[in-house]
C-alpha positions as CSV (number, residue, x, y, z in Angstrom):
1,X,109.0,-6.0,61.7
2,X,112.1,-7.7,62.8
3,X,111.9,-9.3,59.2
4,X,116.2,-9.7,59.1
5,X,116.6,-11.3,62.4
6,X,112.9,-13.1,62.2
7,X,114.1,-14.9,58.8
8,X,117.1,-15.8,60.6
9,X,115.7,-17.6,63.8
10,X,113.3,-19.2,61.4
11,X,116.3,-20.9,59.8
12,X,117.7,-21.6,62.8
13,X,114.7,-23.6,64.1
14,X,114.3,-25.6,60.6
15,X,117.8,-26.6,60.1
16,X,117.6,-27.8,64.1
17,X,114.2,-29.9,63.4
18,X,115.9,-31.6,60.3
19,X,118.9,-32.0,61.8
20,X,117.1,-33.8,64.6
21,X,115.5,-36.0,62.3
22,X,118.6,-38.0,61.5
23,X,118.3,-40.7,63.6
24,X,120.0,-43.8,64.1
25,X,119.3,-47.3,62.3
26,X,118.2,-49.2,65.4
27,X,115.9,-45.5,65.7
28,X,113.8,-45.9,62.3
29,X,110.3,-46.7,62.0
30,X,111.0,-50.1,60.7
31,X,107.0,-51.0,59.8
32,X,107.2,-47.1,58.0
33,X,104.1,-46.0,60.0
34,X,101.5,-48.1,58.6
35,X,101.0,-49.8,61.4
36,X,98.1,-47.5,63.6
37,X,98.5,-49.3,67.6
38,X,102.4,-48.5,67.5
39,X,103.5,-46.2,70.5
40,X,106.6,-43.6,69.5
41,X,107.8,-42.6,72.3
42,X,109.8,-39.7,71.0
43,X,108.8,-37.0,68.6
44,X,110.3,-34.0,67.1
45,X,108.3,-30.8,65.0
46,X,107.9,-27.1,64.2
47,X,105.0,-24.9,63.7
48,X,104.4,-21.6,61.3
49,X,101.7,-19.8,62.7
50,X,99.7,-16.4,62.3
51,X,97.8,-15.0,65.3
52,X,96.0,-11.5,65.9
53,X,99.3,-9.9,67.2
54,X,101.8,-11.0,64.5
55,X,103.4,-14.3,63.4
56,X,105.8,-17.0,64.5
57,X,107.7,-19.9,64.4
58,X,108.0,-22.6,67.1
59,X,110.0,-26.0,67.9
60,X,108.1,-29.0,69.9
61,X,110.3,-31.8,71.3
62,X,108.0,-34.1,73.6
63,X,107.9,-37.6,74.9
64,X,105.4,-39.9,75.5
65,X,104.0,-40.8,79.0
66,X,101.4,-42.9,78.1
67,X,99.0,-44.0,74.8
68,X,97.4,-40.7,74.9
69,X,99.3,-38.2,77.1
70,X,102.6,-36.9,76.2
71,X,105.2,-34.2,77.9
72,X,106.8,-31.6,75.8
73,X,109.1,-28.4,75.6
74,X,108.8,-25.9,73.1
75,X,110.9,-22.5,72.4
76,X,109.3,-19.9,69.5
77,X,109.3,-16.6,68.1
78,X,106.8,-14.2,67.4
79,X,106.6,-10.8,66.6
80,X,104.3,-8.4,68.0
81,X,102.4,-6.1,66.5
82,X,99.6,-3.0,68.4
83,X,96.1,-4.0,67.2
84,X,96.1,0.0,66.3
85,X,99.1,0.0,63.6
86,X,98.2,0.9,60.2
87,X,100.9,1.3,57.5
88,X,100.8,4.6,55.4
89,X,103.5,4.5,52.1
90,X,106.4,6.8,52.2
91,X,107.3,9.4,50.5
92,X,111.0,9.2,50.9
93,X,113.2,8.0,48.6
94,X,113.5,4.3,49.4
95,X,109.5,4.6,50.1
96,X,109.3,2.5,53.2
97,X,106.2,2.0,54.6
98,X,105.7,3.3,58.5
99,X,103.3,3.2,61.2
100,X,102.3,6.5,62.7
101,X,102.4,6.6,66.0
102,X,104.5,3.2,66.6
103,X,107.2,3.9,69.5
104,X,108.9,0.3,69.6
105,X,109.1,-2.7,67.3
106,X,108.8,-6.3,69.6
107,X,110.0,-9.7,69.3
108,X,108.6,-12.3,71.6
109,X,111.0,-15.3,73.2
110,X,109.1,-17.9,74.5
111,X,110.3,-21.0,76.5
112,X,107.8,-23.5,77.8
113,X,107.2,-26.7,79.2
114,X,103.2,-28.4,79.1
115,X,101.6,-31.4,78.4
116,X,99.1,-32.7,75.3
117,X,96.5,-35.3,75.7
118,X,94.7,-37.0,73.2
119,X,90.6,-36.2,73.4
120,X,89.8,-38.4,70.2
121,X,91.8,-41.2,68.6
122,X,92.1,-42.3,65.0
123,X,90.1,-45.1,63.8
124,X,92.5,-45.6,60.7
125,X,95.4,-43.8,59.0
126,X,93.0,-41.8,56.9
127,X,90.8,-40.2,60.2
128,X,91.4,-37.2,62.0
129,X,92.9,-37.7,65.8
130,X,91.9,-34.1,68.1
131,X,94.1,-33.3,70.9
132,X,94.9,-30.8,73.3
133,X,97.2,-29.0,75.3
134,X,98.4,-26.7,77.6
135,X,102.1,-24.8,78.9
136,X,103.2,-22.9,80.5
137,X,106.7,-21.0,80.6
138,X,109.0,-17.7,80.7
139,X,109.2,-14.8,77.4
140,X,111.5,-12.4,76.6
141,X,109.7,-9.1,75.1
142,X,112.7,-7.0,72.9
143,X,111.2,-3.8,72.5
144,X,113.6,-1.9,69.7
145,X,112.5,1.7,69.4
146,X,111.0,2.7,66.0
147,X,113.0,4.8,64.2
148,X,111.2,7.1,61.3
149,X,112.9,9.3,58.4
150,X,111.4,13.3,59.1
151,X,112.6,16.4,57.4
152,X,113.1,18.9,60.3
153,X,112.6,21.9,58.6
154,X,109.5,21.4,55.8
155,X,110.9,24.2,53.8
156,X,113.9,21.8,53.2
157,X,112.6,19.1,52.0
158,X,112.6,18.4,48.2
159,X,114.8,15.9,46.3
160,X,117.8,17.6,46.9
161,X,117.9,17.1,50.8
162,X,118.0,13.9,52.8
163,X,115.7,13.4,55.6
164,X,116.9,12.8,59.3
165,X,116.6,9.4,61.0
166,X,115.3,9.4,64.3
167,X,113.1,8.0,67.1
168,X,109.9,8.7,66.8
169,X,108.3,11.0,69.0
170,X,104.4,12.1,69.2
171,X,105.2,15.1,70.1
172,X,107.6,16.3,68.0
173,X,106.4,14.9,64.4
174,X,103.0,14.7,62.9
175,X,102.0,12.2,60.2
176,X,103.0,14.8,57.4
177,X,106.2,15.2,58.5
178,X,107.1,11.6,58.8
179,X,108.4,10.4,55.2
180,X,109.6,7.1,55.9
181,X,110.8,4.4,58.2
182,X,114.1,3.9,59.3
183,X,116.3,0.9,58.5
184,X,116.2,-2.1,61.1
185,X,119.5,-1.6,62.2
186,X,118.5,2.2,63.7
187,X,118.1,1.5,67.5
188,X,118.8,-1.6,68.0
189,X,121.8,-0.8,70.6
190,X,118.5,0.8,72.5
191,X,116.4,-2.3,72.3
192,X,115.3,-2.7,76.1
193,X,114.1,-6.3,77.5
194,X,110.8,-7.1,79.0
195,X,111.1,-10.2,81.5
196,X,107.5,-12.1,81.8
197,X,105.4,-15.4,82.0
198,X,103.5,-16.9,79.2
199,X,100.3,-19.9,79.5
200,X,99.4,-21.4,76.1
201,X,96.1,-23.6,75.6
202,X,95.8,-25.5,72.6
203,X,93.5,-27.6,70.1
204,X,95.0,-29.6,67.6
205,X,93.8,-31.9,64.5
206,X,96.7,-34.7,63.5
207,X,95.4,-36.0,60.1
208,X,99.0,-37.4,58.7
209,X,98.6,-40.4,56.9
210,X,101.3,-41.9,58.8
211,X,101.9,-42.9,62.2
212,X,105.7,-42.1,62.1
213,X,104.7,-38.5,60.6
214,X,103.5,-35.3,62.4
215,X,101.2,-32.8,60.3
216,X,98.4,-31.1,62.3
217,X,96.3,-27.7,62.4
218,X,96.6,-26.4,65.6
219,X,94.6,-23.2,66.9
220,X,94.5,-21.8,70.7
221,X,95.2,-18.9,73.1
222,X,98.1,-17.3,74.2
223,X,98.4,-15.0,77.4
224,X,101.8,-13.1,78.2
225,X,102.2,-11.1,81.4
226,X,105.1,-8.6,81.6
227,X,105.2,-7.1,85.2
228,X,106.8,-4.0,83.6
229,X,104.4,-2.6,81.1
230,X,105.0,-3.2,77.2
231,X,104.6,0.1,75.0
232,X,104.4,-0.4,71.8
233,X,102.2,2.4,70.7
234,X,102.4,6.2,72.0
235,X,99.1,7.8,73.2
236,X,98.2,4.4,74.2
237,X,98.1,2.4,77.4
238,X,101.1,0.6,77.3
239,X,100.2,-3.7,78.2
240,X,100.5,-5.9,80.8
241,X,98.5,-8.5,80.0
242,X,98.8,-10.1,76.0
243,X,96.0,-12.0,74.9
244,X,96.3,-13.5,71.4
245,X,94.6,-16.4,69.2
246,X,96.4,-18.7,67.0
247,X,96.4,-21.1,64.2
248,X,99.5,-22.6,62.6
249,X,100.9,-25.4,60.5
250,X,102.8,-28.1,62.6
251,X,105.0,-30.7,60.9
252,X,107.4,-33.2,62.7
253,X,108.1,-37.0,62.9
254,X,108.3,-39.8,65.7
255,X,110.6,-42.3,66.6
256,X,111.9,-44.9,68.9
């Protein structure tokens, strides 16, 4: 889903965090983060993460308030996917895989702003220190209609005929007549936009062995409203109300 555009915004967000990570001289860690009672006030990471909707990538720039609490702003990507979807294997030529029933292909936008406090603090470099956090924040759903490869007429089909490209359409095709799925490209001048509201609760576990470094586990709950109705699959309910659990890898560094 998405996978040209989604490999592109994950580049954009990684080349952004390591370009962020060039800092001045008078900005380095100068003691290398060995030393465990030093307060950074700035840091800077990204997350890859896998939830029960789809996956996503995410960028975290926050600032500290205090020892333990810390303000932050995040932007990520995810797409999402209709707990319902199964993939069945082509039988066109280029043997795409498709999903039956699957009306629109989404991409999530999120923007947020929250805060993250720490519950339990590190003894030494080697412990584990628990946080958590919650934000809240705006998303963008893009809802690009699915596009399948049918043969119109069954008696035509056979190697010697191409199949037709078009939207899918529940009542028109039934699985046997769908061959394949169309190219990402098809639709995308139709892709309509979902404006909505997204809360974001999280639990995370820092175990870097440095103080200047960022590398955590991080698992929560996500809850997107959309006051227009997302449908992403046909013959069901199209949503509301999105309620998804992550975990993810997040890696970063602090500074001055």
């Amino acid at each position: 889903m998405f996978r040209t555009l989604y490999l592109f915004l994950f580049s954009v967000i990684f080349c952004g965090f390591i370009a962020g990570q060039d800092k001045p001289a008078n900005a380095l860690n100068m003691d290398e983060g060995t030393t465990l009672n030093v307060l950074y006030r700035n840091d800077g990471s990204g997350k890859i993460y896998a939830n029960t909707r789809g996956l996503g990538v995410l960028y975290r720039r926050g600032r500290h308030i205090t020892a333990k609490t810390r303000s932050y702003y995040e932007i990520d990507f995810q797409s999402l996917k209709h707990p319902k979807e199964v993939k069945i294997s082509g039988s066109a030529t280029d043997k795409k895989r498709f999903v039956y029933g699957k009306i629109n292909q989404v991409l999530l936008i999120r923007g947020a702003v929250g805060m993250q406090k720490v519950l339990y603090t590190k003894a030494d470099n080697k412990a584990i220190e628990v946080r958590y956090s919650y934000s809240v924040g705006p998303t963008l759903a893009f809802g690009k209609p699915y596009y399948v490869q049918v043969y119109r007429n069954q008696n035509l089909g056979g190697p010697s005929v191409s199949p037709d490209v078009v939207k899918f359409d529940s009542e028109s095709f039934t699985q046997d007549s769908v061959v394949g799925r169309g190219a990402f490209t098809d639709g995308l001048a139709e892709t309509k936009i979902y404006p909505g509201a997204t809360a974001k609760l999280n639990l995370s576990f820092e175990y870097a062995p440095y103080t200047n470094l960022i590398r955590a586990i991080e698992t929560g709950i996500s809850l997107d409203y959309f006051p227009k109705a997302l449908p992403i699959m046909a013959r069901n309910p199209a949503e509301n109300f999105v309620v998804t659990f992550h975990i993810g890898f997040v890696f970063g560094s602090k500074w001055y």
